[in-house]
Backbone as CSV, one residue per row, in Angstrom:
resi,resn,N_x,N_y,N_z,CA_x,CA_y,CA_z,C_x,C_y,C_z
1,UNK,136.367,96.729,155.240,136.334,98.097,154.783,134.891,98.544,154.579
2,UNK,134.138,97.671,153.717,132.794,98.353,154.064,132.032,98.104,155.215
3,UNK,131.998,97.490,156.212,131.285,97.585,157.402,131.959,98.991,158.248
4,UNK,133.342,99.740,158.002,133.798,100.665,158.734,133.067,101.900,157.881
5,UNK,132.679,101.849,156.631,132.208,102.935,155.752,130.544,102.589,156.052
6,UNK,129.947,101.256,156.327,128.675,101.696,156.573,128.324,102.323,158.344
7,UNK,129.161,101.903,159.112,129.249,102.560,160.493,129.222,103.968,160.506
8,UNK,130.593,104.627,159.662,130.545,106.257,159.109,129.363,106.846,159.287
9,UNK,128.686,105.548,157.775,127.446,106.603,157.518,126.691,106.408,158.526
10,UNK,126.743,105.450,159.280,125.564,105.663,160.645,125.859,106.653,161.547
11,UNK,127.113,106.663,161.915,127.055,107.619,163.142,126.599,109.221,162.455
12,UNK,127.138,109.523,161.054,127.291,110.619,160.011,125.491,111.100,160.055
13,UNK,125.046,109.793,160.495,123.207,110.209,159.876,122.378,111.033,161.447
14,UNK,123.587,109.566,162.365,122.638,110.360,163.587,122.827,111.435,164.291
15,UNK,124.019,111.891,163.912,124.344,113.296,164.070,123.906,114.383,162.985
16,UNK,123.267,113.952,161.843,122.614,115.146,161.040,123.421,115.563,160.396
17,UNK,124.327,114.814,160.269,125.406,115.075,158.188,124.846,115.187,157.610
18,UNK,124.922,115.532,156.413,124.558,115.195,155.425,125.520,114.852,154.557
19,UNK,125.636,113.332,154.042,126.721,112.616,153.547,126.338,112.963,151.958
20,UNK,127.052,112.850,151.067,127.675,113.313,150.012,127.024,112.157,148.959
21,UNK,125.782,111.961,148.263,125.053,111.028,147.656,126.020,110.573,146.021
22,UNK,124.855,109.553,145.544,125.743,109.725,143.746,125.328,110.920,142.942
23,UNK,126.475,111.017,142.219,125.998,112.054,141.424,124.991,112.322,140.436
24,UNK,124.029,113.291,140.265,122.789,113.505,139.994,123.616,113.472,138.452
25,UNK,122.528,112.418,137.399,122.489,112.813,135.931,121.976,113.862,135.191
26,UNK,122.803,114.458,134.416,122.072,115.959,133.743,121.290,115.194,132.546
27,UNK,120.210,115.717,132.225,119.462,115.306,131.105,119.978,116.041,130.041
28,UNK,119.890,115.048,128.848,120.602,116.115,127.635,119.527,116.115,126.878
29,UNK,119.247,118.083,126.848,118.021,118.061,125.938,118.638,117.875,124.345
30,UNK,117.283,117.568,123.296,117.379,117.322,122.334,117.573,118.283,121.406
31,UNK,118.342,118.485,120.140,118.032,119.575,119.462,116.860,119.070,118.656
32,UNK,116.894,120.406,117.902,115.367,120.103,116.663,115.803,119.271,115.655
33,UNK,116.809,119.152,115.489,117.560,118.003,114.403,117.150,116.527,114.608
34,UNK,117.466,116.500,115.901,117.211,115.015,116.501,115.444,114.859,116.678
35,UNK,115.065,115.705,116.950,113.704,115.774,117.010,113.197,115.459,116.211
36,UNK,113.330,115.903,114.855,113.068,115.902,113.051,113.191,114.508,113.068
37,UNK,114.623,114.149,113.254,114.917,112.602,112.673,114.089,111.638,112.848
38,UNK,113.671,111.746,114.766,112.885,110.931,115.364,111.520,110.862,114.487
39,UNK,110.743,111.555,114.638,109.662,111.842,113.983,109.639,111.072,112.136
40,UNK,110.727,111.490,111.274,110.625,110.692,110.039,111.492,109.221,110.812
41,UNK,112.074,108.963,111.391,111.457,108.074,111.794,110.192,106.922,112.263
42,UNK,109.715,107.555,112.594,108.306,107.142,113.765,107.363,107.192,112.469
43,UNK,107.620,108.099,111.204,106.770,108.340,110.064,106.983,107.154,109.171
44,UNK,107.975,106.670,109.190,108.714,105.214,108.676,108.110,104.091,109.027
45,UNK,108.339,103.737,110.327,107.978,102.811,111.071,106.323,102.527,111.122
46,UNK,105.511,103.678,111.475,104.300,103.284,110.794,103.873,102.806,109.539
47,UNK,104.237,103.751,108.885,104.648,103.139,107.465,104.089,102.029,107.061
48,UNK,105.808,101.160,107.784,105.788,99.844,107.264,105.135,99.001,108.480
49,UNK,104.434,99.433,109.392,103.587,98.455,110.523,102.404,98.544,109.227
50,UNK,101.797,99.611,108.592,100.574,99.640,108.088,100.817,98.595,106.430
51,UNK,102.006,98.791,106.466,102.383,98.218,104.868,102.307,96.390,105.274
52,UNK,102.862,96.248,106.483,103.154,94.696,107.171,101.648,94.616,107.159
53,UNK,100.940,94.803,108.516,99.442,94.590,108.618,98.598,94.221,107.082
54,UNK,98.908,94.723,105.926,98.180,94.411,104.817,98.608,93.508,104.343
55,UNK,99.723,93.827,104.279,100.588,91.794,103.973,99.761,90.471,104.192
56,UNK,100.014,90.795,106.049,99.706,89.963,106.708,97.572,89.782,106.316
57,UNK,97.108,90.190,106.029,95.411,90.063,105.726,95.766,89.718,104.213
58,UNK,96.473,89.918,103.145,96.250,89.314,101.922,96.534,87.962,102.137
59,UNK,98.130,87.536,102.744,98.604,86.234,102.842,97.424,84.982,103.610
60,UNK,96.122,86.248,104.359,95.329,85.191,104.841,94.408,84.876,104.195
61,UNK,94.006,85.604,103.336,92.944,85.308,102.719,93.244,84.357,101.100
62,UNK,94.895,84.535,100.861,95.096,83.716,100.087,95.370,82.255,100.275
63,UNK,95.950,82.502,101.912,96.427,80.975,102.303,94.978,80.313,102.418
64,UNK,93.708,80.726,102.684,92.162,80.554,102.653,91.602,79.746,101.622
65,UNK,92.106,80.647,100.243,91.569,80.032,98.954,92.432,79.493,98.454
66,UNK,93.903,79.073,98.493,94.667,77.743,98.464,94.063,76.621,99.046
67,UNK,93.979,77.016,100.291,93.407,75.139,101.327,91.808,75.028,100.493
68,UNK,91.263,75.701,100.536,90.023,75.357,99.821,89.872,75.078,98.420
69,UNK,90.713,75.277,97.557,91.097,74.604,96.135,91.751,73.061,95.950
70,UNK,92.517,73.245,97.245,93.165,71.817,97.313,92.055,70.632,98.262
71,UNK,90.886,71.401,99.063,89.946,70.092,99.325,88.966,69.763,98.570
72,UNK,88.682,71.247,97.604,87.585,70.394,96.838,88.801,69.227,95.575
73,UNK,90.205,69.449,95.981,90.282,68.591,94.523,91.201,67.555,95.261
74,UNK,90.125,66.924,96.943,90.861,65.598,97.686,92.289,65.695,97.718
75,UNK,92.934,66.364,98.607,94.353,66.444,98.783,94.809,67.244,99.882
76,UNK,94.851,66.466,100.879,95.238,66.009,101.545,96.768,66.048,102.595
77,UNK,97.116,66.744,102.829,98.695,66.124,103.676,99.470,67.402,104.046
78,UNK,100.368,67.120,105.064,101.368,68.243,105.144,102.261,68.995,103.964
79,UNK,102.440,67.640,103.253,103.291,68.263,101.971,102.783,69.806,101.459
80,UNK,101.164,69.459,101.508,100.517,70.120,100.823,100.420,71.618,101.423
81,UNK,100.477,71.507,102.917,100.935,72.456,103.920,102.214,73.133,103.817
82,UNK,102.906,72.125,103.462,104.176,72.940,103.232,104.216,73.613,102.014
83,UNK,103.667,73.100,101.036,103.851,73.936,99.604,103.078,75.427,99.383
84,UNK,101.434,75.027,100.056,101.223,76.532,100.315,101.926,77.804,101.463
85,UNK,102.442,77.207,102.588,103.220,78.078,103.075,104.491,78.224,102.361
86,UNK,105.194,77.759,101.500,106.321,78.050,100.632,105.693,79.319,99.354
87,UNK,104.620,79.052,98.911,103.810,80.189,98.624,103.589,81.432,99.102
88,UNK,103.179,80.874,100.405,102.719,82.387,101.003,103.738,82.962,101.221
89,UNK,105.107,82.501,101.294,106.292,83.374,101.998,106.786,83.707,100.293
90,UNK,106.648,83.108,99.494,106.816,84.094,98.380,106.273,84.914,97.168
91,UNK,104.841,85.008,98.085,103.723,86.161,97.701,104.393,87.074,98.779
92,UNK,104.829,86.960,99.785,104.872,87.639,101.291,106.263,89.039,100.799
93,UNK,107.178,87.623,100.092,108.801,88.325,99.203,108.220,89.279,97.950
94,UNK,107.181,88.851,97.387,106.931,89.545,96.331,106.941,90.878,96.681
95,UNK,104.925,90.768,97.463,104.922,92.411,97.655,105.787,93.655,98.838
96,UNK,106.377,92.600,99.479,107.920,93.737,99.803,108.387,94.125,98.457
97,UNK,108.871,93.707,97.910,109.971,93.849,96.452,109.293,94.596,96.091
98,UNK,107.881,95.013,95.801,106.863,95.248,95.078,106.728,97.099,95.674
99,UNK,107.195,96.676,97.340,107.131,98.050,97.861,108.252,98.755,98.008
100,UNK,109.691,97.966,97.989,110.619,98.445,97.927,111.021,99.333,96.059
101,UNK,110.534,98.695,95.345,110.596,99.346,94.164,109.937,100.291,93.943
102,UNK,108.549,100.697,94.593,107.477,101.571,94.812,108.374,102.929,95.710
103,UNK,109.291,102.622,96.954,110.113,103.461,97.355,110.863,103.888,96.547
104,UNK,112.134,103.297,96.420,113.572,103.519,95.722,113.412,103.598,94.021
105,UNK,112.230,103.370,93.065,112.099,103.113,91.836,112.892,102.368,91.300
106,UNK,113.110,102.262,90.208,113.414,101.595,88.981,115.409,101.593,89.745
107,UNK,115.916,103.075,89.730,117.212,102.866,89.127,117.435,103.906,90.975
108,UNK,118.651,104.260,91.307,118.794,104.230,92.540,120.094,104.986,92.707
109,UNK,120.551,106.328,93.288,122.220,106.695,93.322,122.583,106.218,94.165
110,UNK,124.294,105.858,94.242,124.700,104.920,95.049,126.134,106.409,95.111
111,UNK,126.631,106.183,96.332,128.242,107.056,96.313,129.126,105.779,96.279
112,UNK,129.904,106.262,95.766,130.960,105.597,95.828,132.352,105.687,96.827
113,UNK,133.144,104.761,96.727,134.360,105.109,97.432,135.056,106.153,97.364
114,UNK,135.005,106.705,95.934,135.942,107.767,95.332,134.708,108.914,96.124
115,UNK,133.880,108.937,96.001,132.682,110.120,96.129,131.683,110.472,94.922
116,UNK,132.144,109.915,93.953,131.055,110.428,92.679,130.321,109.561,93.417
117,UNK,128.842,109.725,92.694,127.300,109.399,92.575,127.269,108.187,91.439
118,UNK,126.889,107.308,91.790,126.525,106.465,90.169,124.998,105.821,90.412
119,UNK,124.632,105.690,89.552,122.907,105.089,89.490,123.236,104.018,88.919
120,UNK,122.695,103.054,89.944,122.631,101.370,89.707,121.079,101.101,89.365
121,UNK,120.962,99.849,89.179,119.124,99.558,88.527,119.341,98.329,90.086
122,UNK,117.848,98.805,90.633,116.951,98.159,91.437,117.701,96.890,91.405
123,UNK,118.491,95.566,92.304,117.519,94.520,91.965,116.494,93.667,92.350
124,UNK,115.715,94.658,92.533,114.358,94.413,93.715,113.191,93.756,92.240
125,UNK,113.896,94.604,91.181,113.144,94.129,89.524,113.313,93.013,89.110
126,UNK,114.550,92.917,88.978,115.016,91.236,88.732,114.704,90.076,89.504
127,UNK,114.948,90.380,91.254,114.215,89.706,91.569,112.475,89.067,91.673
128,UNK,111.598,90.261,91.692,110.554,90.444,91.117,110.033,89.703,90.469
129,UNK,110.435,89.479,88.775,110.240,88.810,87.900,110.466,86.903,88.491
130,UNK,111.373,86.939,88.886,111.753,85.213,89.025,111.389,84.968,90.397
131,UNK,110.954,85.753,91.428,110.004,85.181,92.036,108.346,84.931,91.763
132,UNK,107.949,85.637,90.881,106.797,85.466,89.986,106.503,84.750,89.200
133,UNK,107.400,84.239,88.571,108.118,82.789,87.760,107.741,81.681,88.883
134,UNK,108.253,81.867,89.916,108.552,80.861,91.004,107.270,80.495,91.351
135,UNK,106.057,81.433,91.880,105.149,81.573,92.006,104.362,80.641,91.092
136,UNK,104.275,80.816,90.281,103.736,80.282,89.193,103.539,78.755,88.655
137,UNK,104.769,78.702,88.959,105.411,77.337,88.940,104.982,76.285,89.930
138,UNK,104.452,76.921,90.800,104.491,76.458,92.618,102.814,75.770,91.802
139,UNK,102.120,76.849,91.677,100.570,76.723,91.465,100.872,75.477,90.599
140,UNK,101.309,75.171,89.084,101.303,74.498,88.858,101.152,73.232,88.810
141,UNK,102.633,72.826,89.615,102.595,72.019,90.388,101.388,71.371,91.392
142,UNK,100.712,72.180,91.975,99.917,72.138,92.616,98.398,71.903,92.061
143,UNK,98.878,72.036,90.844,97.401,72.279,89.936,96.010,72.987,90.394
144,UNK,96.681,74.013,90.861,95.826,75.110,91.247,95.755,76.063,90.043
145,UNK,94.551,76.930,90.001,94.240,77.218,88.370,92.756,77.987,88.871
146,UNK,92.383,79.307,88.564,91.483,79.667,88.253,90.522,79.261,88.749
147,UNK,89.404,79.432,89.384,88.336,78.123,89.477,87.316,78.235,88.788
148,UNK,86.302,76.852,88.053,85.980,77.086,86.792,84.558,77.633,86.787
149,UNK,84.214,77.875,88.175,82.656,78.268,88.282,83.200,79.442,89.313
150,UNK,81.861,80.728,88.593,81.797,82.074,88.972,80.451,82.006,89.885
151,UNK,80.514,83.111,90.869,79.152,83.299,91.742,78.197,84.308,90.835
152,UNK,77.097,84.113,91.159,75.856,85.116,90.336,75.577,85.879,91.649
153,UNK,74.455,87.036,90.983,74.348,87.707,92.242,73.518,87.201,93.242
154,UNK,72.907,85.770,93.068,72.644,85.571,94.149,73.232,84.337,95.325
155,UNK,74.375,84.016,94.518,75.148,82.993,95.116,75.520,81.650,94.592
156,UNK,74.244,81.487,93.273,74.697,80.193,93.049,75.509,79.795,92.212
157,UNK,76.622,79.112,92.132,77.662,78.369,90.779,77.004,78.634,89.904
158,UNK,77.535,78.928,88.706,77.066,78.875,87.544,78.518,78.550,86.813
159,UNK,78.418,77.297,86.034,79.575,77.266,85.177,79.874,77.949,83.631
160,UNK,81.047,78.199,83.460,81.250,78.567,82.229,80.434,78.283,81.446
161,UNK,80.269,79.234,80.384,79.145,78.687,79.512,77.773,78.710,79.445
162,UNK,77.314,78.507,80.858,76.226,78.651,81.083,75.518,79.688,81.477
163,UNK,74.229,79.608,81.918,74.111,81.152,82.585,73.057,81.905,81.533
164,UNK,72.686,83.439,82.219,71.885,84.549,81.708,73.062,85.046,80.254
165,UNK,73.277,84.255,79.260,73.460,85.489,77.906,72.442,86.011,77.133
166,UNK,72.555,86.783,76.846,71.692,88.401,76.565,71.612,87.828,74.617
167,UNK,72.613,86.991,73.955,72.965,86.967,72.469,72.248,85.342,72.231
């Protein structure tokens, strides 16, 4: 059957038919509605590329001064790899939470099944708190802490205590 339908179209061509093609797609223009949406869309999405991108430069500069706290204090190992990346992914959880509460605030309307409105509380807060806990805990462990010498303005250590006092 199709070698008798591609013959058709041969003899159909060399006689100057013009055979009957697929049908042409109509484009469906957009309204201004959809237009709008797109756009707070696209206003979104940057958004959070610019909100990600900062993420991503804090988590480096912290994962930076983790590894360098843990060589000046000889230590050594993947473990240790793994515990600061268990860190960084929940500094990473924090300041989402941190931005999602910054969006939606504190307390939030929700509809319901019936249709009333009810305002629930965040729990972007609760979580918040006990990943900060968590955080904390992590350092601990890690005996990471403050470090006990500050730079002067011209670079060199100076420890607590010591130093230019004025008294």
């Amino acid at each position: 059957m199709v070698k008798t339908v591609q013959i058709f179209y041969f003899f159909a061509y060399e006689r100057g038919v013009k055979m009957p093609t697929k049908k042409k797609q109509v484009k469906k223009t957009k309204t201004k509605a959809e237009n709008k949406e797109k756009k707070v869309k696209t206003e979104e999405e940057k958004r959070k590329a610019k909100r990600d991108k900062e993420i991503k430069k804090k988590m480096k500069k912290i994962r930076e001064a983790l590894q360098d706290q843990l060589i000046s204090q000889n230590k050594f190992g993947a473990q240790f790899d793994d515990l600061i990346e268990h860190y960084l992914y929940l500094a990473e959880l924090k300041d989402i939470l941190k931005y999602d509460i910054k969006d939606n605030g504190i307390r939030y309307e929700v509809k319901t099944g019936n249709g009333y409105t009810t305002v629930k509380a965040n729990e972007s807060v609760k979580n918040l708190a006990t990943i900060s806990s968590e955080m904390r805990k992590l350092l601990e462990d890690l005996n990471l802490k403050e470090p006990e010498t500050t730079l002067t303005g011209e670079g060199d250590p100076v420890k607590e205590g010591e130093g230019d006092d004025l008294l």
